[in-house]
VOGU-3710 file (C-alpha; in Angstrom, 3 decimals, decimal comma):
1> xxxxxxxxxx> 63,583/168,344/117,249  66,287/171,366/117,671  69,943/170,692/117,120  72,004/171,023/119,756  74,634/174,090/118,494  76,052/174,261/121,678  79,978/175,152/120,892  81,506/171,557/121,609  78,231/170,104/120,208  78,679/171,932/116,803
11> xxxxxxxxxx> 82,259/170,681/116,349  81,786/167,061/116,386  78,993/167,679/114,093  80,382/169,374/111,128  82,677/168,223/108,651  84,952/170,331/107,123  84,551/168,544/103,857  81,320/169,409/103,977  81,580/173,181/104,185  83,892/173,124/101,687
21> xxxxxxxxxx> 81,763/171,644/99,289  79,593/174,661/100,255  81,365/176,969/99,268  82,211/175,790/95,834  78,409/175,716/95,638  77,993/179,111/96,915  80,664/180,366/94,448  79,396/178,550/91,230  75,318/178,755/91,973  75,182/175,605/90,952
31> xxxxxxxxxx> 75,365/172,163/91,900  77,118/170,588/88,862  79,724/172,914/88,505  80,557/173,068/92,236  81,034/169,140/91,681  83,454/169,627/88,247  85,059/172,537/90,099  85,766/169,708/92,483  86,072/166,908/90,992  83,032/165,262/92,520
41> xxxxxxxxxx> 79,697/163,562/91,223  76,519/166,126/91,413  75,031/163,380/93,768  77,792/163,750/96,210  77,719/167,360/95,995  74,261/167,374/96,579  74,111/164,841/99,493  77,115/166,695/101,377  74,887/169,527/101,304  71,708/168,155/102,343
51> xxxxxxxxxx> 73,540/165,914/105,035  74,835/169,577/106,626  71,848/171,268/106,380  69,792/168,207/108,683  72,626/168,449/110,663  72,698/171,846/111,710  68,536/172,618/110,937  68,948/175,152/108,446  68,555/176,025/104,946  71,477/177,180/103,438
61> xxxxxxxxxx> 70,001/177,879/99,564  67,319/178,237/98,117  66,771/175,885/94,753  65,336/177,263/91,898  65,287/177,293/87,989  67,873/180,067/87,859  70,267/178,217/90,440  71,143/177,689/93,744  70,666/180,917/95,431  72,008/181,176/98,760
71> xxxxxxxxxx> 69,982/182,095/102,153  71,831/185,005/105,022  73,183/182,087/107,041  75,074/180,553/104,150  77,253/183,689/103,465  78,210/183,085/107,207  78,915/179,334/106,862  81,027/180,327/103,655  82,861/183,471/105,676  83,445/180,422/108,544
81> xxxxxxxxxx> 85,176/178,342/106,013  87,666/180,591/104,698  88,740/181,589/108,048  89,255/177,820/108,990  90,577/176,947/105,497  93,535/180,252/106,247  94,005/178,816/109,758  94,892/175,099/109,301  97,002/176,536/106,056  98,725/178,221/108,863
91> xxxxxxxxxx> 98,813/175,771/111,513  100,106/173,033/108,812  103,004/175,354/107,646  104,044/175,759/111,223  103,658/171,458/111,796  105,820/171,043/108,544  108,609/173,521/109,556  109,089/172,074/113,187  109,171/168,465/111,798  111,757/169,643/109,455
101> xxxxxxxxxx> 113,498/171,343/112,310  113,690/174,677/110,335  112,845/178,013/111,545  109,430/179,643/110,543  109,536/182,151/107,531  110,138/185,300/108,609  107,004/187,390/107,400  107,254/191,272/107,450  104,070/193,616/106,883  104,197/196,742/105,565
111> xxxxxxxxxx> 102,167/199,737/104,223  102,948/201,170/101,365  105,276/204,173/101,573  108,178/206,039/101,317  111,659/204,128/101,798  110,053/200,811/101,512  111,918/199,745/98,459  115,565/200,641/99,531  115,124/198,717/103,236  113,665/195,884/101,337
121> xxxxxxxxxx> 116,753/195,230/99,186  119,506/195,668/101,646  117,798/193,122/103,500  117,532/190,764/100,116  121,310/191,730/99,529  123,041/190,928/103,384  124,958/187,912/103,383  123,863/187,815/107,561  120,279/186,831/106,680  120,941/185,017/103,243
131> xxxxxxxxxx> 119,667/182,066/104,828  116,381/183,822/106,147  113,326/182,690/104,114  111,260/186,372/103,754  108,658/187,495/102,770  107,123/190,630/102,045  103,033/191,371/102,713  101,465/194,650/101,387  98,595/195,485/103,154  96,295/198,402/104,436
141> xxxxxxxxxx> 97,090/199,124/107,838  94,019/197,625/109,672  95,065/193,936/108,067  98,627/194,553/108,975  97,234/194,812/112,835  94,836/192,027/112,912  97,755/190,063/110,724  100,197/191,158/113,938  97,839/189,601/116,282  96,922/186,372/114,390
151> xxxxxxxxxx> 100,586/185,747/114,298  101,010/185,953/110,284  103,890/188,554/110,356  106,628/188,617/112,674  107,083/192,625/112,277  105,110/195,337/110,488  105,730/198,484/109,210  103,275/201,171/109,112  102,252/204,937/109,865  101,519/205,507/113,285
161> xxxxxxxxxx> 99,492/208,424/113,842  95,711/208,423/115,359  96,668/204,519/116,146  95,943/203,298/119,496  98,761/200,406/120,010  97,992/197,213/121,381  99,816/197,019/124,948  101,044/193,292/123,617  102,767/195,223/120,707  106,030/196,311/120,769
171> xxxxxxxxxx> 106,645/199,669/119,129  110,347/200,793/117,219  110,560/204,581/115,757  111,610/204,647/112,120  111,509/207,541/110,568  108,755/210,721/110,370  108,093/213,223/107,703  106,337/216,093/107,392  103,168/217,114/104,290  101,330/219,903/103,214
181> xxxxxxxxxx> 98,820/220,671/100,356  99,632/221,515/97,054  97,282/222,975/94,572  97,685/224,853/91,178  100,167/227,259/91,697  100,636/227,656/95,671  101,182/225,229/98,641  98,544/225,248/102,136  98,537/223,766/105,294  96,885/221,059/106,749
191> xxxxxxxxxx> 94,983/223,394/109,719  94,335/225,922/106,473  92,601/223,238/104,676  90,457/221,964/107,766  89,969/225,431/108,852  88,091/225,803/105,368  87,045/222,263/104,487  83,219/223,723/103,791  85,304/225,103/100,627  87,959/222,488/99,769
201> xxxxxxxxxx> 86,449/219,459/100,448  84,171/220,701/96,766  87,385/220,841/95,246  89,086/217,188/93,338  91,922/215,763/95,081  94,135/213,491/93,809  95,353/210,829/95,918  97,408/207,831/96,810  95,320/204,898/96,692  93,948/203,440/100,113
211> xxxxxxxxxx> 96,783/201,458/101,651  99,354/204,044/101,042  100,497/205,835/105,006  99,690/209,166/103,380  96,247/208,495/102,268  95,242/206,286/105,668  96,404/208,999/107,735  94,481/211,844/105,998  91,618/209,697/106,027  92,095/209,588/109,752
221> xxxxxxxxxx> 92,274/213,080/110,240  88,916/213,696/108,390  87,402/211,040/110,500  88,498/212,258/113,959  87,669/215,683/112,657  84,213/214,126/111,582  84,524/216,282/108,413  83,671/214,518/105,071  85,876/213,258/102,247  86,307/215,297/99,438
231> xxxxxxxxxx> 83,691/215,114/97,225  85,667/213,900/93,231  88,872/211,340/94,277  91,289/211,109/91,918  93,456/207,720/92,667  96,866/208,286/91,645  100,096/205,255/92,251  103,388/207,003/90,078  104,648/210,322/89,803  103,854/210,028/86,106
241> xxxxxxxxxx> 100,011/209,730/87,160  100,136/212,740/89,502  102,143/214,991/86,116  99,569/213,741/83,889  96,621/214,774/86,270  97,950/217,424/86,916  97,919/218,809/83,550  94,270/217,795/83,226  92,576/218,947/86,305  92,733/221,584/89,069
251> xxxxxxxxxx> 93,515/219,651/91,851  94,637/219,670/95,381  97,002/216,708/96,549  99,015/215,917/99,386  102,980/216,167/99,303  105,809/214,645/101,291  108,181/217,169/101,934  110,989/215,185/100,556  109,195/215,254/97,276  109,280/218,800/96,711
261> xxxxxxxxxx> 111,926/219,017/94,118  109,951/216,676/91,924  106,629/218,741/92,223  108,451/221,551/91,295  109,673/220,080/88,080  105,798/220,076/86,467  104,232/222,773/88,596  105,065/226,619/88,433  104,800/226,153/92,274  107,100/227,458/95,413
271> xxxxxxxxxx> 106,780/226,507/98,770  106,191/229,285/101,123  108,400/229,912/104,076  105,481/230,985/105,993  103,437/227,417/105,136  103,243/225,483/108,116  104,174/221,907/108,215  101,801/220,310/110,777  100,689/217,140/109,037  103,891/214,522/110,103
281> xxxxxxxxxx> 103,898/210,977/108,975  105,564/208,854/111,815  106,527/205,383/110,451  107,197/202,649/113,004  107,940/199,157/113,271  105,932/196,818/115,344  105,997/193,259/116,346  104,855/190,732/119,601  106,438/191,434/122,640  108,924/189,052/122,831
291> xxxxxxxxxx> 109,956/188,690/119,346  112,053/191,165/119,567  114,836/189,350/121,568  114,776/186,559/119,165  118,272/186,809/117,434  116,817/186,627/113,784  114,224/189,410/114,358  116,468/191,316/116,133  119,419/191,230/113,418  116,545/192,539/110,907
301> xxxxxxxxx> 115,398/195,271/112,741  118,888/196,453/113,360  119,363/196,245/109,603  116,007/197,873/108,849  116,652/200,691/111,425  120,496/200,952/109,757  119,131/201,571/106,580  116,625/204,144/107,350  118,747/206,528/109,366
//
């Protein structure tokens, strides 16, 4: 006979226990070290599995001499778990905090960039939000907007360009600055390189890692220019990094403006008067509509938005 999967069906049918158990066996391939990862017998392991698959009519691995190897519908049972697992972590922080009476942790986003590190310790060092539990996410930019939505950060910070903002988010300016290409011994600009991308997109870049505004938003550009990405990446995180590449490899890399001086220092390089600037970085802060009126949130931005002028 078919189970009845029916939404409302499925969730008095399923225990969460169960699925747990699940995953530990998906992660270990094996029944008796899911158990001692859990501190369970093998039977029980075994029988919580077998009672879930009846349950639901499907196979969920496959048993063999080399393991437990797992079927398509099991990574999706597994995927289902985590995403409960992260939401009742969530929703029992939240319980705990209101039966304490105390205000949630303020959680702030960001993407990695310039300016980061000075905002984040004049917050850390006012005596206004001393008493402010926060915390500080790095993330790449798409997690920072499903994070937003999901409610696990109360503000993010992030490039904005080629981003379509949700009409629920509200959106505060920070700052903007302006790149071009740098190669060996002169500087380009960004319509140059595109113009030409049939020739530089054969050269090796060296680049930010993903995550970084800089990087995201020149992968954006290729994308909505539907142009390739270079084909040799090198992945660069310090200004030490970029010197020492440097002096290894002809490369092409992408420079703040503000950062000039310092690629001056280890390159015979100028920048051109007559090199266009027409790849800007706009960083903005975004958060919920209605957070923003909330005294707490709105004491942060002000200091964020203090510091960064």
């Amino acid at each position: 006979m078919r189970t009845d999967i029916s939404g409302a069906s499925l969730l008095t049918q399923f225990k969460l226990r169960q699925m747990e158990i699940i995953k530990e066996i998906y992660k270990h391939k094996s029944i008796a070290e899911a158990a001692d990862s859990m501190g369970l017998t093998a039977a029980a392991v075994s029988k919580a599995c077998v009672e879930f698959e009846t349950t639901m009519g499907i196979t969920l691995f496959h048993r063999t001499r080399k393991g437990m190897l797992p079927t398509e519908i099991c990574k999706s049972v597994v995927d289902s778990t985590v995403t409960i697992q992260t939401e009742l972590k969530l929703l029992s922080e939240k319980i705990i905090l209101s039966q304490r009476g105390e205000d949630r942790p303020i959680k702030i986003g960001f993407q990695e960039g310039p300016g980061n590190a000075e905002i984040f310790r004049a917050l850390r060092g006012l005596p206004s939000i001393r008493n402010y539990k926060i915390g500080f996410y790095n993330q790449k930019r798409e997690d920072l907007l499903i994070g937003l939505k999901r409610d696990e950060f109360d503000i993010i910070i992030l490039a904005r360009n080629c981003l379509d903002i949700d009409t629920s988010f509200v959106e505060i300016n920070l700052h903007k600055y302006g790149c071009f290409v740098a190669s060996a011994d002169q500087c380009h600009s960004f319509s140059h390189i595109f113009d030409n991308w049939h020739i530089f997109g054969k050269k090796t870049w060296a680049l930010l890692p993903v995550g970084y505004a800089i990087r995201d938003e020149f992968e954006a550009l290729l994308k909505a220019r539907k142009l390739s990405r270079p084909d040799e990446i090198i992945e660069y995180n310090s200004r030490s990094a970029l010197k020492w590449i440097a002096d290894l490899y002809d490369i092409f890399t992408i420079i703040p403006d503000y950062a000039m001086k310092d690629l001056m220092q280890f390159r015979n390089i100028s920048k051109p008067e007559e090199v266009e600037v027409d790849f800007i970085i706009r960083i903005s802060i975004l958060l919920k509509s209605g957070f923003h009126d909330k005294k707490h949130i709105k004491n942060i931005i002000e200091i964020i938005s203090t510091n960064d002028s």
